[in-house]
C-alpha positions in Angstrom: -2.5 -50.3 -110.5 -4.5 -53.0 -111.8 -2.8 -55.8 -111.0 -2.8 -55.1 -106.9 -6.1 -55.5 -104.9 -6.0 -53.9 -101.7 -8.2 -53.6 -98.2 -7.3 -51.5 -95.1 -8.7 -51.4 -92.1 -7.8 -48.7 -89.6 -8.2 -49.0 -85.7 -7.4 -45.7 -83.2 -4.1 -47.7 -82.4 -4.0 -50.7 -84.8 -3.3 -50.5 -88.7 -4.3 -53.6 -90.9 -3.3 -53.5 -94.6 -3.2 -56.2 -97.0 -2.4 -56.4 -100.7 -2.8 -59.2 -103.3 -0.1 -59.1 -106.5 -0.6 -60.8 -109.7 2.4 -59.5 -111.1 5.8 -60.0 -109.8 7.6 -56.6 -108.4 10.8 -56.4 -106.7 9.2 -54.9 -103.6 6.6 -53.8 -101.6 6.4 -51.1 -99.3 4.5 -49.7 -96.3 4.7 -46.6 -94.6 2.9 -44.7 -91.6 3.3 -40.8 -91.3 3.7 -39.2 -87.9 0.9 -37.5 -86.4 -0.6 -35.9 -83.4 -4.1 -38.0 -82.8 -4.9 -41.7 -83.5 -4.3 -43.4 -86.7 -6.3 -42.6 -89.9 -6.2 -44.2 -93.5 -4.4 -41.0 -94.6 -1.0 -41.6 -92.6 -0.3 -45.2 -94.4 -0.1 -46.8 -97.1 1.1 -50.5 -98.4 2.2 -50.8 -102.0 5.0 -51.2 -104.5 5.3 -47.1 -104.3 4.5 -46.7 -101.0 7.7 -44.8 -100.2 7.7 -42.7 -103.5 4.1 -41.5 -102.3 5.7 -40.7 -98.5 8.4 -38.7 -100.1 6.1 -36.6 -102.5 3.1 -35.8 -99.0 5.9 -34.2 -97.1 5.1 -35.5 -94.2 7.5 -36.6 -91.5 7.3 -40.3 -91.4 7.3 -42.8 -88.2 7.7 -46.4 -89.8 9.2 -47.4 -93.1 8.9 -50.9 -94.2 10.4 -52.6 -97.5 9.5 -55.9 -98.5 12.0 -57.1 -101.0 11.4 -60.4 -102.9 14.4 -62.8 -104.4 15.3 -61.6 -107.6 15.2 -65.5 -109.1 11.1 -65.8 -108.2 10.0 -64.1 -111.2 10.9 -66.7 -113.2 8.5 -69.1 -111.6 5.9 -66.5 -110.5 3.3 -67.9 -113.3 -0.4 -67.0 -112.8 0.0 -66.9 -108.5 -1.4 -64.6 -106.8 0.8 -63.3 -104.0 -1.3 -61.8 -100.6 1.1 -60.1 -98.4 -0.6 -58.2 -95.3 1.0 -55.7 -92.4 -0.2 -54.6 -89.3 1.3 -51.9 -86.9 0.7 -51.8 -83.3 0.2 -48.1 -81.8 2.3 -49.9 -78.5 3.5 -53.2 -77.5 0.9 -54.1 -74.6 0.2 -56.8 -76.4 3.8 -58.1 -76.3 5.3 -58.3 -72.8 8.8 -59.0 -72.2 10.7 -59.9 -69.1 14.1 -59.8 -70.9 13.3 -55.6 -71.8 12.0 -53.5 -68.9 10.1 -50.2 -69.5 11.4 -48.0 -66.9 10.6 -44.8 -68.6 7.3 -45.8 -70.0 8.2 -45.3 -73.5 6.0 -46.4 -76.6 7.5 -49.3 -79.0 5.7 -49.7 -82.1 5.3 -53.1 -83.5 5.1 -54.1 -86.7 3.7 -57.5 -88.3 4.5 -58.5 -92.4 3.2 -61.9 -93.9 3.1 -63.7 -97.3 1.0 -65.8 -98.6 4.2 -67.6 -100.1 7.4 -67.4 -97.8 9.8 -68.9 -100.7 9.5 -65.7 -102.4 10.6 -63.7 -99.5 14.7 -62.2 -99.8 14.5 -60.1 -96.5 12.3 -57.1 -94.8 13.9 -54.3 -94.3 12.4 -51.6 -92.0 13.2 -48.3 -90.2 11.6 -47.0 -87.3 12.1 -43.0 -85.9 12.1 -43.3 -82.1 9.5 -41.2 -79.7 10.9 -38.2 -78.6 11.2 -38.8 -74.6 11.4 -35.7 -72.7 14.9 -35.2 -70.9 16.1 -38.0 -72.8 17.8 -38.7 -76.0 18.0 -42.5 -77.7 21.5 -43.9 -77.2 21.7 -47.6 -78.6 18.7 -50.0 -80.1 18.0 -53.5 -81.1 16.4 -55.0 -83.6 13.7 -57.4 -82.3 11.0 -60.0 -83.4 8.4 -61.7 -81.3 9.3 -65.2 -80.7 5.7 -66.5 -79.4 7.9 -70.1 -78.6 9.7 -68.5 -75.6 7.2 -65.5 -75.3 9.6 -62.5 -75.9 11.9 -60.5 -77.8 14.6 -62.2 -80.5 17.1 -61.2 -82.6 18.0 -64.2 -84.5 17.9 -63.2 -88.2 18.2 -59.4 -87.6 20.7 -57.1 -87.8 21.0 -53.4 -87.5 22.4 -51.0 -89.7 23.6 -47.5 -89.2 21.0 -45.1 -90.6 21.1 -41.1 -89.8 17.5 -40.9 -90.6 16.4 -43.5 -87.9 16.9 -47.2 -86.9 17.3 -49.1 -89.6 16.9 -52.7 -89.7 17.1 -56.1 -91.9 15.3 -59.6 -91.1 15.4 -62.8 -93.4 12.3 -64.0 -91.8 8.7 -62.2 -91.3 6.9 -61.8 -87.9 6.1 -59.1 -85.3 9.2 -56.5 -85.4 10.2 -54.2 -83.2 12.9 -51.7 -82.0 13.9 -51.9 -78.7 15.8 -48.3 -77.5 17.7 -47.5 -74.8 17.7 -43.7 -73.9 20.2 -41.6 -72.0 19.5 -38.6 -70.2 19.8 -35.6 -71.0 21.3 -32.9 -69.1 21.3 -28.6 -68.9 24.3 -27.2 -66.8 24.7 -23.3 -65.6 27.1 -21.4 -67.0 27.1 -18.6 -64.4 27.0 -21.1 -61.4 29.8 -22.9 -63.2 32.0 -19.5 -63.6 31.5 -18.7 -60.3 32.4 -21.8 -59.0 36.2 -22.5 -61.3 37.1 -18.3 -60.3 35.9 -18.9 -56.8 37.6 -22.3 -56.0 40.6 -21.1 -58.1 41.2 -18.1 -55.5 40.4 -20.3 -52.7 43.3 -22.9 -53.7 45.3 -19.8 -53.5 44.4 -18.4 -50.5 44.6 -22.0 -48.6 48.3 -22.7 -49.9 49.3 -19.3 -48.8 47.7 -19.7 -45.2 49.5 -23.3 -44.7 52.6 -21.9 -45.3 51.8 -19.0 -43.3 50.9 -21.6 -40.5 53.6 -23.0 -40.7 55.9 -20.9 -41.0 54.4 -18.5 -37.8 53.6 -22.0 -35.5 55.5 -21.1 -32.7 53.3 -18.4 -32.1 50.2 -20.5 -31.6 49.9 -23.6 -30.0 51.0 -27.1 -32.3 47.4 -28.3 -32.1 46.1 -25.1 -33.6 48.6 -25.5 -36.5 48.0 -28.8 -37.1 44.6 -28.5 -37.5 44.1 -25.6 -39.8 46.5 -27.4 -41.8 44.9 -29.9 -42.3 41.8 -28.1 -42.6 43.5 -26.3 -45.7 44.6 -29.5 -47.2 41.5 -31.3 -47.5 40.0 -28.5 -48.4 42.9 -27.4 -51.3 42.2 -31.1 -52.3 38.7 -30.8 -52.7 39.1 -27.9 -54.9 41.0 -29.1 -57.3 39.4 -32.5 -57.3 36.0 -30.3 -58.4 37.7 -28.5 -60.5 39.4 -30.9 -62.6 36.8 -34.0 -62.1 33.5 -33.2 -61.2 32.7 -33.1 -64.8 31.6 -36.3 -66.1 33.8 -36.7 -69.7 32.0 -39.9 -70.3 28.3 -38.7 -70.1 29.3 -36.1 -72.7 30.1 -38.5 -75.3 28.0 -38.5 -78.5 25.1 -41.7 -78.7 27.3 -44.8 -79.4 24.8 -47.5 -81.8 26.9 -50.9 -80.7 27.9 -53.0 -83.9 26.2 -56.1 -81.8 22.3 -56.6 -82.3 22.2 -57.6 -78.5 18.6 -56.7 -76.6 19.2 -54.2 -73.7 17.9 -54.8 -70.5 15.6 -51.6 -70.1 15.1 -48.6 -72.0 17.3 -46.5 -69.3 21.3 -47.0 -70.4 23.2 -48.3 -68.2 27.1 -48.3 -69.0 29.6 -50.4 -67.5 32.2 -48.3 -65.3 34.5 -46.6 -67.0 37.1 -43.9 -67.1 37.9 -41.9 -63.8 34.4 -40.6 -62.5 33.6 -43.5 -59.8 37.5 -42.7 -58.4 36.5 -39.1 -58.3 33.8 -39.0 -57.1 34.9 -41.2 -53.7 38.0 -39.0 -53.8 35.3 -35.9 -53.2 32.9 -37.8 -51.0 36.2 -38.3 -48.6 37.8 -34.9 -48.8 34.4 -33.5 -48.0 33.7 -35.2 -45.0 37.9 -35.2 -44.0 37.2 -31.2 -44.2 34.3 -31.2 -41.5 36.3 -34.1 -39.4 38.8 -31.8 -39.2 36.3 -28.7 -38.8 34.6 -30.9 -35.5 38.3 -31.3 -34.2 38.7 -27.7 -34.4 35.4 -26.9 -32.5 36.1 -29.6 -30.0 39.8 -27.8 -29.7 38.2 -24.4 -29.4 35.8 -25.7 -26.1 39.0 -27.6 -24.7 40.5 -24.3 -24.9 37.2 -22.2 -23.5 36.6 -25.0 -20.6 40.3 -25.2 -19.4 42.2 -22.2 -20.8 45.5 -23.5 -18.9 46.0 -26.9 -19.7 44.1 -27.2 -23.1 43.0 -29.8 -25.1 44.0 -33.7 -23.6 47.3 -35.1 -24.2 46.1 -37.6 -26.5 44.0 -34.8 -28.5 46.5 -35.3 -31.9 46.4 -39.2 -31.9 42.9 -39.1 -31.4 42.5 -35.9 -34.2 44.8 -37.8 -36.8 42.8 -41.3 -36.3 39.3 -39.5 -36.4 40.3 -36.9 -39.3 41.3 -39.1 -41.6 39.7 -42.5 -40.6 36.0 -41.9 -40.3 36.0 -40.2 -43.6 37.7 -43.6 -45.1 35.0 -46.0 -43.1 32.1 -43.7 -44.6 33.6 -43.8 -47.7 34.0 -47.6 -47.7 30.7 -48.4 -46.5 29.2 -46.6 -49.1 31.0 -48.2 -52.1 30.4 -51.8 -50.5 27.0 -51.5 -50.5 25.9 -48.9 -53.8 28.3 -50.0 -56.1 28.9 -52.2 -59.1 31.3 -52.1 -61.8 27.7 -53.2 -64.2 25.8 -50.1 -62.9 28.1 -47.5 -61.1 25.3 -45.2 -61.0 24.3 -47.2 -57.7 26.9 -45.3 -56.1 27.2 -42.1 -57.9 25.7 -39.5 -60.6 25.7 -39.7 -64.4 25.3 -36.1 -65.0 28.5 -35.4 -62.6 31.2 -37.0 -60.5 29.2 -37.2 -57.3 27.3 -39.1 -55.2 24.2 -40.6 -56.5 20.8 -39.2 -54.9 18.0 -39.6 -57.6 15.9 -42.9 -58.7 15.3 -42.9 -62.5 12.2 -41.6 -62.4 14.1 -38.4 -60.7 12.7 -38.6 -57.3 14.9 -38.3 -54.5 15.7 -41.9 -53.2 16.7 -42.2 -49.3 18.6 -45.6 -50.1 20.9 -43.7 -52.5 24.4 -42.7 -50.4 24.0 -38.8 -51.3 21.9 -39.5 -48.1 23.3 -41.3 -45.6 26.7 -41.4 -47.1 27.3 -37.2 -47.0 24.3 -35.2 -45.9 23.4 -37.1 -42.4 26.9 -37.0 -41.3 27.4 -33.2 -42.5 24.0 -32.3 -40.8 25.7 -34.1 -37.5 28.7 -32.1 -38.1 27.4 -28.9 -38.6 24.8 -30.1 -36.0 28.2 -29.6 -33.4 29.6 -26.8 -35.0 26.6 -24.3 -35.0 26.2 -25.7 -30.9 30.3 -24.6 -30.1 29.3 -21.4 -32.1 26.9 -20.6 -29.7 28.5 -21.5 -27.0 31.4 -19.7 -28.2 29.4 -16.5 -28.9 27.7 -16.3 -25.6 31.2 -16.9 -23.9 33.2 -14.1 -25.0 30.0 -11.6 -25.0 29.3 -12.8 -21.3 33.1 -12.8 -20.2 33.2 -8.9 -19.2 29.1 -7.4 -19.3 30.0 -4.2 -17.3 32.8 -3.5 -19.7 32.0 0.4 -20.6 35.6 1.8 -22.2 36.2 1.0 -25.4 33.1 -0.5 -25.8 32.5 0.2 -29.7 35.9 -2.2 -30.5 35.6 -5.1 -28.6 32.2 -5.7 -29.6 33.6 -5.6 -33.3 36.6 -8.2 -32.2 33.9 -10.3 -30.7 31.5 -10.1 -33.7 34.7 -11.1 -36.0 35.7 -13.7 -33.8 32.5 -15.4 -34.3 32.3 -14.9 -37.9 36.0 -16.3 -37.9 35.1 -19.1 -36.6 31.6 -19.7 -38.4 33.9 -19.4 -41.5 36.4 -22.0 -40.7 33.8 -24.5 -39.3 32.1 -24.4 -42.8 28.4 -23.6 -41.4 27.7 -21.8 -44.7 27.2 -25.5 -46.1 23.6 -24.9 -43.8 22.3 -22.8 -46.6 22.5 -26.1 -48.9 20.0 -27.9 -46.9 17.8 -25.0 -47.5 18.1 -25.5 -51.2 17.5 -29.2 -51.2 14.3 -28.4 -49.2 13.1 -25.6 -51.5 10.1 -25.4 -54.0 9.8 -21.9 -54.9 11.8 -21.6 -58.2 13.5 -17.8 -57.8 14.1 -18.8 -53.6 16.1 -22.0 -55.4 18.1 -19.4 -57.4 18.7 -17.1 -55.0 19.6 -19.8 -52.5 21.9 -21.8 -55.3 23.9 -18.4 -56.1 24.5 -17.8 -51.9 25.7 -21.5 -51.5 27.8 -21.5 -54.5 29.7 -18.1 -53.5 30.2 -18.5 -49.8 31.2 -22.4 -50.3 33.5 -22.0 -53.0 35.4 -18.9 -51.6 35.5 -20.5 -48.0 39.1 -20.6 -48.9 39.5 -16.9 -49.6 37.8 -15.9 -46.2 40.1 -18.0 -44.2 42.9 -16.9 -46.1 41.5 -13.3 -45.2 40.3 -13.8 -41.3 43.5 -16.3 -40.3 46.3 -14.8 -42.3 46.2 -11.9 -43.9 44.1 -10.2 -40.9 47.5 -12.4 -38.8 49.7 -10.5 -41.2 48.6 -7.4 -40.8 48.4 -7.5 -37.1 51.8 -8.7 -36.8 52.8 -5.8 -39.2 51.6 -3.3 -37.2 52.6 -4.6 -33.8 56.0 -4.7 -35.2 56.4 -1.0 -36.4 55.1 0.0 -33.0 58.1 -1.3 -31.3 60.2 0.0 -33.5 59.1 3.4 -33.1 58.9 2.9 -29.0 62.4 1.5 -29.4 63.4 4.5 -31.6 61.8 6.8 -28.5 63.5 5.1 -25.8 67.5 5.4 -27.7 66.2 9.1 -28.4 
């Protein structure tokens, strides 16, 4: 057009176009394309038809800026001339804020609009598609201007607006703009491991009812120690189930991207949500269950040595007080300790997991962080636990092996007894939580599969093998024993 002069220069990350108008036009526009290498004079332009030219290339486009004057100036334009430059910045380096923290090292572009006369100015308008951050998606924004006064990021004269194609934006002033985004993760879930786990807990639930009753209902054939701790042993566990099955799932991290109405600046690129719904409760109701069900597994082992030591006079007299105050109440200090010091009702994720209702092991840059209370708060005291466990094992094992060596009749059966024993009690100590350690520890790819697939079955059925090993296997034996005194009684009249 003859009536706009124009210059560009173009930088590998810097874009500097200016324009000078002798006639008055409603707007002006400027635009930069996306593309894969550094800028080039092809991927923008600044002009009254800037965005009629974007729609017609086909190209995607990063940056869309509109310029709009006041309708009332073209009255007075006269013979001005009206110079209106805009530069774009590849990045903000040049603008560093202590109010916005990069934690995910994402690029900002910035975007600079002048006029030789500011009276003609209505607003700038501007919309700005986000980078594309791997495992992340954008979640809220803010739209920002450089205040070099205080040396950051403002948002006095901006607003946002809802826009499906991008982040859309309106200032009454001109200066450096910018978009400020806050991304939240994204996450990938296993449907297999995830079917295996509801059927397998859902059996186990089962299977654990059925052998508390059964306990209970059969205690005078065992001693009141050895009831009370397998059911309690099947209650935490039953709890824990169900407390996975209905809760592990985070409800709230499954929620759509949620642009606040509020232009307010967020504190890092990373969302952070204030606590809410269930998750937190959950996820301490877990963390206690877990480590009530291998309190009460210890208790069990330490019964089974009192009971290997001293066949005759058993476990101490004090064993239940002591059981009840250290099955339920280390558990609760554990549990406690670790909400005191992780958690906050700003940033729950101090304590536990976005992705599910658990305890919180990763830093945000998805390394594994030994201040987090995954560690210290579950998988030290499990490894102590099992730790004790896998020792009475042993010692159990050799016991019974070594109790008759010159044993020669019937030597194919109790062998087998022996062998089941041990596996009984392997089972109801929960030493098939060993084989997650091993998957934590894992690099190779197809080992972690393999290994994920063995923990998820053997932990999530743990309730089915008890059920099979201490009741039906009780059941069965009581069955039998039973219609062998009939018969001998039925003998013995004939």
């Amino acid at each position: 057009m003859s009536n706009i002069n124009s210059s560009v220069l173009v930088q590998p990350n810097l874009v500097v176009q200016s324009i000078k108008l002798s006639q008055w036009t409603p707007q002006v526009q400027f635009y930069a394309a996306t593309g894969l290498s550094e800028y080039s004079p092809e991927r923008s332009r600044l002009g009254p038809d800037a965005a009629t030219m974007a729609s017609s290339s086909g190209r995607p486009v990063d940056l869309m800026l509109n310029i709009k004057m006041q309708n009332d100036s073209q009255k007075d334009w006269g013979n001005r001339n009206l110079s209106i430059g805009v530069v774009l910045y590849e990045n903000d380096q040049f603008f560093n804020s202590k109010l916005f923290n990069s934690e995910l090292n994402t690029k900002r572009r910035v975007v600079s609009a002048s006029l030789s006369d500011r009276s003609l100015l209505d607003n700038v308008e501007f919309t700005i598609r986000p980078e594309n951050t791997s495992g992340s998606t954008s979640y809220d924004f803010a739209c920002v201007f450089w205040d070099y006064t205080h040396r950051d990021w403002r948002t006095e004269g901006c607003v946002k607006i809802r826009d499906p194609n991008g982040m859309h934006c309106e200032c009454n002033h001109t200066t450096n703009f910018a978009v400020l985004v806050s991304f939240r993760a994204d996450y990938t879930y296993s449907e297999a491991l995830n079917w295996i786990s509801i059927v397998g807990c859902s059996l186990s639930i089962v299977g654990l009812v059925l052998t508390a009753v059964y306990q209970i209902k059969t205690r005078k054939q065992r001693g009141a120690n050895s009831t009370m701790l397998l059911v309690n042993i099947c209650l935490c566990m039953t709890t824990y189930y169900l407390l996975f099955i209905f809760g592990i799932n985070n409800p709230v991290q499954n929620s759509k991207a949620s642009v606040s109405e509020q232009n307010v600046i967020p504190s890092s690129d990373v969302q952070e949500n204030v606590d809410q719904g269930p998750c937190t409760a959950i996820t301490a109701l877990l963390q206690y269950f877990l480590l009530a069900t291998f309190a009460w597994n210890i208790l069990y082992a330490a019964h089974v040595f009192f009971l290997i030591r001293n066949a005759l006079n058993g476990p101490p007299r004090a064993f239940r007080t002591i059981a009840m105050t250290v099955g339920w109440g280390l558990p609760a200090v554990i549990v406690g300790v670790s909400l005191s010091t992780t958690y906050s009702f700003r940033n729950p994720l101090g304590y536990r997991q976005e992705q599910f209702c658990w305890l919180a092991s990763l830093d945000k840059a998805g390394r594994f962080d030994p201040k987090r209370p995954m560690l210290w708060g579950f998988l030290l005291p499990l490894a102590v636990m099992l730790c004790f466990n896998t020792s009475l094992l042993v010692y159990f094992s050799q016991t019974i092996c070594c109790a008759n060596p010159n044993l020669k009749s019937s030597r194919g059966t109790p062998m087998k007894k022996k062998i089941l024993s041990s596996f009984s009690l392997a089972v109801v100590l929960g030493l098939s939580w060993i084989v997650g350690y091993f998957v934590l520890i894992t690099h190779d790819k197809t080992l972690y599969i393999i290994l994920s697939v063995v923990f998820c079955l053997c932990n999530t059925t743990q309730g089915v093998q008890i059920f099979l090993l201490f009741t039906l296997q009780s059941y069965l034996k009581t069955r039998t024993r039973y219609k062998l005194d009939s018969k001998n009684e039925s003998k013995e009249e004939a």
